[in-house]
C-alpha positions as CSV (number, residue, x, y, z in Angstrom):
1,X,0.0,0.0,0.0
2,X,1.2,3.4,-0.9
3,X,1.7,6.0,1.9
4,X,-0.8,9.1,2.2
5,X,-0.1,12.3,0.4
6,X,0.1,13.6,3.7
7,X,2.4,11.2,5.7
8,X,4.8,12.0,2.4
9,X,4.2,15.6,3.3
10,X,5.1,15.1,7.0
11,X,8.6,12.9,6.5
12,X,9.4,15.7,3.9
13,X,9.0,18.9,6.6
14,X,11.0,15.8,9.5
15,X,13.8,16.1,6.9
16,X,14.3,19.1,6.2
17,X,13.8,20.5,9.7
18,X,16.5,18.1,10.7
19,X,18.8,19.3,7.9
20,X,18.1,23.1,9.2
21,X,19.1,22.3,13.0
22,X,22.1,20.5,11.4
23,X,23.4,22.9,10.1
24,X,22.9,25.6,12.5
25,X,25.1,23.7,15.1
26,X,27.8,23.0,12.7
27,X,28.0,26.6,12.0
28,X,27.7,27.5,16.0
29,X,30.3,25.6,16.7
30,X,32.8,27.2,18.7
31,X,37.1,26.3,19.8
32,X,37.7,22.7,21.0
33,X,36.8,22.5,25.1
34,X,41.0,21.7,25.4
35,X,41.8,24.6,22.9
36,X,44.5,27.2,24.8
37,X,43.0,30.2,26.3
38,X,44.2,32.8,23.4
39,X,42.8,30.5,20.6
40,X,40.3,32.0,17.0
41,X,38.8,30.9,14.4
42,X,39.8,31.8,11.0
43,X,38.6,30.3,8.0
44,X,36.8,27.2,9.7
45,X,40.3,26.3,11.5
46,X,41.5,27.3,14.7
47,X,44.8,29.0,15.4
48,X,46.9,30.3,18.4
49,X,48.4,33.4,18.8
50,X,51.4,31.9,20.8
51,X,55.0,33.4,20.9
52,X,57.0,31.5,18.7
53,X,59.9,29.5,21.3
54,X,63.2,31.4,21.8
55,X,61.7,34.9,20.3
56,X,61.9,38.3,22.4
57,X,59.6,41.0,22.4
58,X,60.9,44.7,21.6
59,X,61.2,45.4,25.4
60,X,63.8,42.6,25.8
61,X,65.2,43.4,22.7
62,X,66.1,46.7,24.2
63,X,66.7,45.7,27.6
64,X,69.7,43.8,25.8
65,X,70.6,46.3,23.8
66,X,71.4,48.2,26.7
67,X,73.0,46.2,28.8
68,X,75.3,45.1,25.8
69,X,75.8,48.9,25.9
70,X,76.7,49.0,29.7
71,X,79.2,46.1,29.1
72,X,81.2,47.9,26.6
73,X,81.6,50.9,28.7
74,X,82.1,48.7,31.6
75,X,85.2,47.3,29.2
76,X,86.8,50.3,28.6
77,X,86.7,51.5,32.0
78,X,88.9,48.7,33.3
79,X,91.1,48.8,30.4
80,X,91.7,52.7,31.3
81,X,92.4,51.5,34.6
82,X,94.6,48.7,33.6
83,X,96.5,50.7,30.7
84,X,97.1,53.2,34.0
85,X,98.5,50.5,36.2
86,X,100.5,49.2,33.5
87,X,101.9,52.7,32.5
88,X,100.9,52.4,29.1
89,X,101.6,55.6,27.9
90,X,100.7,54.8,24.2
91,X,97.4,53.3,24.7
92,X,96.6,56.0,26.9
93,X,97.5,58.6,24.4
94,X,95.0,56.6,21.8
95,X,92.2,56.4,24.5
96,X,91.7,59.3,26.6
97,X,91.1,62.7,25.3
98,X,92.1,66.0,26.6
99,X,95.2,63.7,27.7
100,X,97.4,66.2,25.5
101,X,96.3,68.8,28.1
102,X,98.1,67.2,31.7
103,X,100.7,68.9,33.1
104,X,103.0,66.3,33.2
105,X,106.3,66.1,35.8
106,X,108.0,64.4,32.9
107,X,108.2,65.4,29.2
108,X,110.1,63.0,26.6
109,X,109.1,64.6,23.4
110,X,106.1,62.0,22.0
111,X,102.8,61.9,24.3
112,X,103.6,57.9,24.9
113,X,106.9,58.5,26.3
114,X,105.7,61.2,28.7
115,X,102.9,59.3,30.0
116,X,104.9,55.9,30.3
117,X,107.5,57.4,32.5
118,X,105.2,60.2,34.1
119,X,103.3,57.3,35.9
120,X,104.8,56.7,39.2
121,X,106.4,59.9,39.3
122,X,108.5,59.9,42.6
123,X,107.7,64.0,43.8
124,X,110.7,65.7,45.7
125,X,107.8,66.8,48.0
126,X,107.1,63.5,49.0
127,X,103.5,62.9,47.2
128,X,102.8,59.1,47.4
129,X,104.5,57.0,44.4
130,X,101.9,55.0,42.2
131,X,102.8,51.4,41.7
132,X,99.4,50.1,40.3
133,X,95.3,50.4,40.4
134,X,92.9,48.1,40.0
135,X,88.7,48.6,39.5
136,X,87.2,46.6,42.4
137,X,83.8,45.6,41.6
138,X,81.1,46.6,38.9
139,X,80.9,50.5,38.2
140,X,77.8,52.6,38.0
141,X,77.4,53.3,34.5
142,X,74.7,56.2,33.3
143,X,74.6,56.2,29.5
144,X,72.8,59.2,27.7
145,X,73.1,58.6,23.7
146,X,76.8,59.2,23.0
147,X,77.6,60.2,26.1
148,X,78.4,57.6,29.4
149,X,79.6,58.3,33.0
150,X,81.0,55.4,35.1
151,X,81.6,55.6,38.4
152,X,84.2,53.0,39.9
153,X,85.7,52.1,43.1
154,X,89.6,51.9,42.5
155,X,92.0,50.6,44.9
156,X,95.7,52.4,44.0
157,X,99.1,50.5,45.7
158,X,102.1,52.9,46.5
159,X,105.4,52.0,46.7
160,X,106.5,54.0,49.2
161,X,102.6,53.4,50.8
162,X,101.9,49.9,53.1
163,X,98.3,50.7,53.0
164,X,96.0,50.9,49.7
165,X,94.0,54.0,48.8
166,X,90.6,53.1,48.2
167,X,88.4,56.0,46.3
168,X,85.4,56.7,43.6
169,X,86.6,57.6,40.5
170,X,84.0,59.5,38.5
171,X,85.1,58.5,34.9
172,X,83.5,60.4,31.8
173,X,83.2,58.3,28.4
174,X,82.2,59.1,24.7
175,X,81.3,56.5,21.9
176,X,83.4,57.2,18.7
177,X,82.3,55.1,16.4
178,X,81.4,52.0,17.6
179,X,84.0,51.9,20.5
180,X,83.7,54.0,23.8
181,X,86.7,56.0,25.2
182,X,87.8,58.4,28.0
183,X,86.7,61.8,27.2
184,X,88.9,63.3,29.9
185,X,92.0,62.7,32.8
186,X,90.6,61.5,35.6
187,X,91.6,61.5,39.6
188,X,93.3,57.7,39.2
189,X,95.3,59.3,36.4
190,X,96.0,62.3,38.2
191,X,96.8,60.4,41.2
192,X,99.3,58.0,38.9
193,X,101.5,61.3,37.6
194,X,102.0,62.5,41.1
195,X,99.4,65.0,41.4
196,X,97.0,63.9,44.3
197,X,95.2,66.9,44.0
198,X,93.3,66.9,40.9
199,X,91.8,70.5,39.6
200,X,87.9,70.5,40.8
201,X,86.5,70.2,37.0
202,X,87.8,66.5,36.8
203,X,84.5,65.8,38.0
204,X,82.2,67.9,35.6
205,X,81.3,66.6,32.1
206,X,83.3,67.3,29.6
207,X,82.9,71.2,28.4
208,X,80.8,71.7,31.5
């Protein structure tokens, strides 16, 4: 027997309400229930707006720029020191500017010369006689563009001294370049040639 017009009707309107509710679901359908917190949609497929492993955002980025930065003034602080203690007249000469300027005890025609053998000057007034100096811990470093000021704690040795100075040595710097160097004398070098009294600008800026 063939079914009713109307039962035909019925199954027909079953089927295609089912085919509607279908597909409103499927469309409705939102992320996975396991899918991480910062997970969309796009295109039908769902994707994650994670940072890539091992990849820095532009803070870091700068963070490490700068303490790269800090590092190489750092670096050329102890080898001003060390060149000092080593009475390296010639890399001193190269380094710090305004070096042209001292009033050195001893003059031997080239700037190298004169440096070398002004450090550890032995004063007929009896000023004490640098032997060497060393930077004792990390510096304070300010850097402002081209410009840096460092200040470190250097302990000085005299020979004709049993005890150690210990003092601050406020240290001005300028990039050149890529490289950072001294921009001006300071108290250890001062101290080195024989003159414990260092003029009161050693601790302005440079042209201040």
């Amino acid at each position: 027997m063939k079914p009713s017009p109307r039962i035909l009707l019925l199954v027909a309107a079953f089927l295609l309400g089912a085919v509607g509710v279908w597909a409103l679901s499927d469309g409705d359908e939102g992320p996975p229930a396991d899918a991480p917190p910062n997970a969309a949609e796009t295109g039908g497929l769902t994707t994650t707006t994670e940072q890539a492993p091992g990849s820095k955002t532009s803070a870091e980025e700068k963070q490490t720029a700068s303490q790269q930065e800090e590092g190489r003034v750092e670096e050329a602080v102890r080898s001003y020191v060390e060149a000092i203690s080593d009475h390296d007249g010639g890399l001193l000469c190269e380094r710090v500017e305004g070096i042209a300027d001292l009033d050195l005890p001893l003059n031997r025609g080239s700037c190298a010369e004169s440096v070398s053998e002004s450090i550890g000057y032995r004063d007929p007034r009896g000023y004490p006689v640098f032997e060497k100096a060393v930077v004792a811990g990390a510096p304070g470093i300010k850097i402002d563009h081209r410009d840096a000021r460092a200040t470190a704690t250097v302990v000085s040795e005299f020979a004709d001294r049993q005890e150690a100075s210990v003092e601050d040595d406020v240290i001005y710097l300028v990039r050149r370049g890529t490289e950072w160097i001294v921009a001006k004398p300071s108290s250890t070098l001062y101290r080195a040639i024989g003159t414990p009294d260092a003029p009161p600008d050693v601790l302005e800026p440079p042209g201040g």
